[in-house]
N, C-alpha and C positions, 0 to 999 in steps of 0.2 A: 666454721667460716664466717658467718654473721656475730658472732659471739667476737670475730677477729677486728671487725670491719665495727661493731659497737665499740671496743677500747680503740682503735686508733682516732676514730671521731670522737670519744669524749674526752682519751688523751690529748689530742690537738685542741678543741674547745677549753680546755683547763690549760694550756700553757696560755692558750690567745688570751683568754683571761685575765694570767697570772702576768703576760707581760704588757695590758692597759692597767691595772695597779702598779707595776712600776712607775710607767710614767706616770701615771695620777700620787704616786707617793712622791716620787721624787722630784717632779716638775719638767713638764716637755723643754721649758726656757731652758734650762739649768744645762740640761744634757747636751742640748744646742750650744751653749757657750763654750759646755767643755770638748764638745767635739768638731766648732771652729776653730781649735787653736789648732791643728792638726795641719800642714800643708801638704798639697797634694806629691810635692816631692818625696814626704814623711813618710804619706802615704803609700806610697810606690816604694819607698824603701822597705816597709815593713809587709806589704804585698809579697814580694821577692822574698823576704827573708821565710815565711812562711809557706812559700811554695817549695822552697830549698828541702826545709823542713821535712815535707813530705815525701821530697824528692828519696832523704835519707832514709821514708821506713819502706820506700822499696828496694834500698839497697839492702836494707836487713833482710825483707823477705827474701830477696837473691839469693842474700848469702846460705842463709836456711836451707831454701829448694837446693843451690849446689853441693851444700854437704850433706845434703840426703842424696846425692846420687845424680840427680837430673840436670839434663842438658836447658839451658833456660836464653831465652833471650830478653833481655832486660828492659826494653823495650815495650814487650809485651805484658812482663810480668807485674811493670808500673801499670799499663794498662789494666792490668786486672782490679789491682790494688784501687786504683781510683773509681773502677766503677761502681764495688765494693762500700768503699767511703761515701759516695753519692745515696746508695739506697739505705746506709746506715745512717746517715744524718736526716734522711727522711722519713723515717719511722720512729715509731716511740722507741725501740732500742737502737738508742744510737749508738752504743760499742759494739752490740752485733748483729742487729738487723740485716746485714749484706754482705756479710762471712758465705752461705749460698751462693750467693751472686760472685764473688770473686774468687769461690772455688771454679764453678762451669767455665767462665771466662776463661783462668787459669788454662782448662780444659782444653776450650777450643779456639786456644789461639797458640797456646807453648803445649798443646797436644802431652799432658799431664796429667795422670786417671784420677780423678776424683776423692776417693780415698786418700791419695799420697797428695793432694792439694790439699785435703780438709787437714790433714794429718802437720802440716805445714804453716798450715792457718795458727794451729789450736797452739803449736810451739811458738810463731810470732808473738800470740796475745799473752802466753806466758812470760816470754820478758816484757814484752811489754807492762803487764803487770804487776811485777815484781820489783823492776825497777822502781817503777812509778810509787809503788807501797814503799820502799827504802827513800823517797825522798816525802811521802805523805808523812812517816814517822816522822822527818825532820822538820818537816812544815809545823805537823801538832803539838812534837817538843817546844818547837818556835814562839808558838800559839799560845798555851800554856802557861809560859814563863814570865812572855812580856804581858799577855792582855789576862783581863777579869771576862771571862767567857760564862753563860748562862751555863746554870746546871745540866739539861736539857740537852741545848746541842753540843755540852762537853762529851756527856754519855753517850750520845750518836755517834760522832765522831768516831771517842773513843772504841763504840762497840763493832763498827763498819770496820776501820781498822783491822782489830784484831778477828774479826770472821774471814776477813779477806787473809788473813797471814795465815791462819788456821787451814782454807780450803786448799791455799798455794803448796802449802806445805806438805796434807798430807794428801794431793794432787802428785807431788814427785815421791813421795814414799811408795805410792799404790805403782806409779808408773815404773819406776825405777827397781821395781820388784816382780814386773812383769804379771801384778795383779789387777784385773777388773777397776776400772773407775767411772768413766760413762757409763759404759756396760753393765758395772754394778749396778744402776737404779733402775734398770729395764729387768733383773733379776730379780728386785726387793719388790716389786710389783708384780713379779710373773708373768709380762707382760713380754719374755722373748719365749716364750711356749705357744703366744699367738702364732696363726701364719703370717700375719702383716708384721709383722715384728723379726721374724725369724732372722732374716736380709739383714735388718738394721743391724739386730745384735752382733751378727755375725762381722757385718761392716765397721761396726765399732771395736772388736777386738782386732781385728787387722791393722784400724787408725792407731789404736793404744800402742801395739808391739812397735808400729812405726816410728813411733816416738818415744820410747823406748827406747830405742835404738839409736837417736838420734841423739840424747843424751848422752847415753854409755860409750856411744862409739865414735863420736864425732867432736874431740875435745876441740880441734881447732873451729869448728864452725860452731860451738857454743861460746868461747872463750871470742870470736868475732861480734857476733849475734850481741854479747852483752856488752862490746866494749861501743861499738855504735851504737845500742841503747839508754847507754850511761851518757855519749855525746847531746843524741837526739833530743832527753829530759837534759840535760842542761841547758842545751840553745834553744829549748821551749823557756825554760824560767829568764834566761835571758834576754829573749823577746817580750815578754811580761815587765821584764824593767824595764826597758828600750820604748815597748808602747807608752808606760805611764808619762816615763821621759818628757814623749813627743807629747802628751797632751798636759804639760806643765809642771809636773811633778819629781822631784829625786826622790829617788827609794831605791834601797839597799837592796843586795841578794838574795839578802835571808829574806827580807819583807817579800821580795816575788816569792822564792819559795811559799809561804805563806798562802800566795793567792793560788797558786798553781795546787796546792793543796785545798783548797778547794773548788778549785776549777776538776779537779779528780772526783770531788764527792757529786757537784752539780750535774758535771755532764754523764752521768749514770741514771737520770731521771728520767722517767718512762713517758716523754714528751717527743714528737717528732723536733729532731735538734737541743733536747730538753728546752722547746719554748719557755719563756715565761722565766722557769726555774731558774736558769742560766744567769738571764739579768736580775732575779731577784737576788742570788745566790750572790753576784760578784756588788751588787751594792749594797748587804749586807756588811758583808765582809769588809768593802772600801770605807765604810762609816763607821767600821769596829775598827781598825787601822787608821782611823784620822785622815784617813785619803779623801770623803767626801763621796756618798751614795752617788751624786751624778756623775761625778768621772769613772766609775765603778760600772755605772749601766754605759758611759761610755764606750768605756772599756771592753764591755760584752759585745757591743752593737760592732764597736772593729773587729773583733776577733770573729764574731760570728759572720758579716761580711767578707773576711778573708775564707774562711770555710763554705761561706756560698760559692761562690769563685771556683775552688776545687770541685765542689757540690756540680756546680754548672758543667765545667770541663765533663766530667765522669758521666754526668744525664744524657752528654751529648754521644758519650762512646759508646753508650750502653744504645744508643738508637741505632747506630753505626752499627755494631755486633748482630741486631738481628732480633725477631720478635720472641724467640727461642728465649733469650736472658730476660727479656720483661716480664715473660710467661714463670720463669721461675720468681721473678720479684712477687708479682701479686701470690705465688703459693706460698712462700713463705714467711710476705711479712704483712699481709694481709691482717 
């Protein structure tokens, strides 16, 4: 637990860090000019269109929970979702830091067992995923083609890439075969022969066959699942154009793909909201693309205000819900 509570404080001191050298590299004026071109109408548009946004991955979760079987109300089960989003953007993992958190919720508000929430979650993040890698490839081919990219972070890239294709993959071979995958590495350690372990292991073969199942048996709600996922990742890279847009700039499709391709590698940085990284990552990349480092940290500072926003909403639900949900926050992402 102290060993928890040392990397979230030195992970947050190293984003705080990393994003005063942005400004200090790129110029606090600079990023000010480029983010007064911006009208607060703009503003508000682009607000809305990212609330929509997430409005959409609770549709997907819906759809998920109903073709697993369960009665859901949607309502709530956004509720979950955002409360989820809230403590994952505040923690150094911010893809999962609050998967716990919006399993319980799940729980006890659409009365939901645990297991068949987590088991729901883990299938969400697989398309999620998955999709996201089928447009990261196209971002990289993009990448590539047009720009002279350092040796360095070619190999990154490229090697994140393919680990990430490598796990997805053979993620649905184990599942899909109704063999051990979580469960596997609580076996490779011999650590479900413990008593404290015994539960888990057991709870994670139950999660696995669930999904499993969900797969093999449920073509119309995967065949759903992916086709709003495929939506969702395009009217993200579309909002990526739209934002640039609004703060002066035309740029193509393909060039959002580009950013949104690395908007996938940064926001995986073990920083509460990948601080720091986020804006060093997108003004990087804005000045490898001729866009210009300050509308790049622009860029970040909107997009990451629009996710406070939702951040905000979910903190406030989570007080709503009960001491119960924060009690599970500090156990697990402590």
């Amino acid at each position: 637990m102290v060993n928890r509570k040392v990397f979230a404080a030195l992970s947050t001191l190293i984003g705080i860090g990393l994003f005063c050298l942005v400004f200090v590299w790129v110029g606090v004026g600079e990023v000010i000019n480029a983010v007064k071109i911006l009208s607060y109408s703009r503003f508000l548009i682009l607000l809305l269109f990212t609330i929509f946004l997430f409005f959409l991955t609770a549709v997907r979760w819906n759809i998920i929970l109903r073709a697993m079987g369960e009665k859901t109300n949607f309502l709530k089960v956004w509720m979950a979702k955002i409360c989820g989003y809230a403590v994952s953007y505040l923690t150094p993992f911010s893809r999962l830091g609050g998967e716990p958190v919006r399993a319980y919720v799940l729980k006890k508000e659409n009365k939901i067992g645990m297991e068949k929430g987590l088991a729901s979650i883990v299938i969400d993040k697989m398309f999620e995923f998955t999709v996201a890698i089928f447009f990261m490839l196209w971002g990289f081919v993009f990448l590539v083609s047009r720009y002279t990219l350092a040796f360095n972070r070619l190999f990154l890239m490229f090697f994140l890439t393919l680990l990430f294709i490598v796990l997805l993959v053979w993620f649905f071979i184990k599942i899909l075969k109704h063999e051990e995958f979580f469960s596997k590495f609580l076996r490779i350690f011999k650590l479900h022969k413990m008593k404290r372990f015994k539960f888990v292991h057991a709870s994670l073969q139950r999660i696995e066959k669930d999904i499993a199942r969900f797969f093999k048996y449920n073509k119309k709600g995967v065949v759903g699942a992916l086709i709003i996922t495929l939506i969702i990742n395009t009217l993200f890279i579309a909002a990526y154009q739209l934002i640039v847009l609004f703060l002066g700039i035309k740029i193509s499709f393909i060039t959002a793909i580009m950013i949104f391709t690395l908007f996938a590698f940064s926001s995986s940085a073990p920083t509460p909201g990948s601080l720091g990284v986020y804006e060093a990552g997108f003004a990087i990349v804005f000045s490898i693309l001729g866009l210009g480092a300050s509308v790049g940290v622009a860029f970040a500072l909107l997009t990451r205000l629009f996710e406070l926003v939702i951040s905000g909403v979910g903190v406030g639900l989570i007080a709503v819900t009960g001491m119960k949900v924060v009690k599970t926050i500090f156990q697990n992402n402590r």
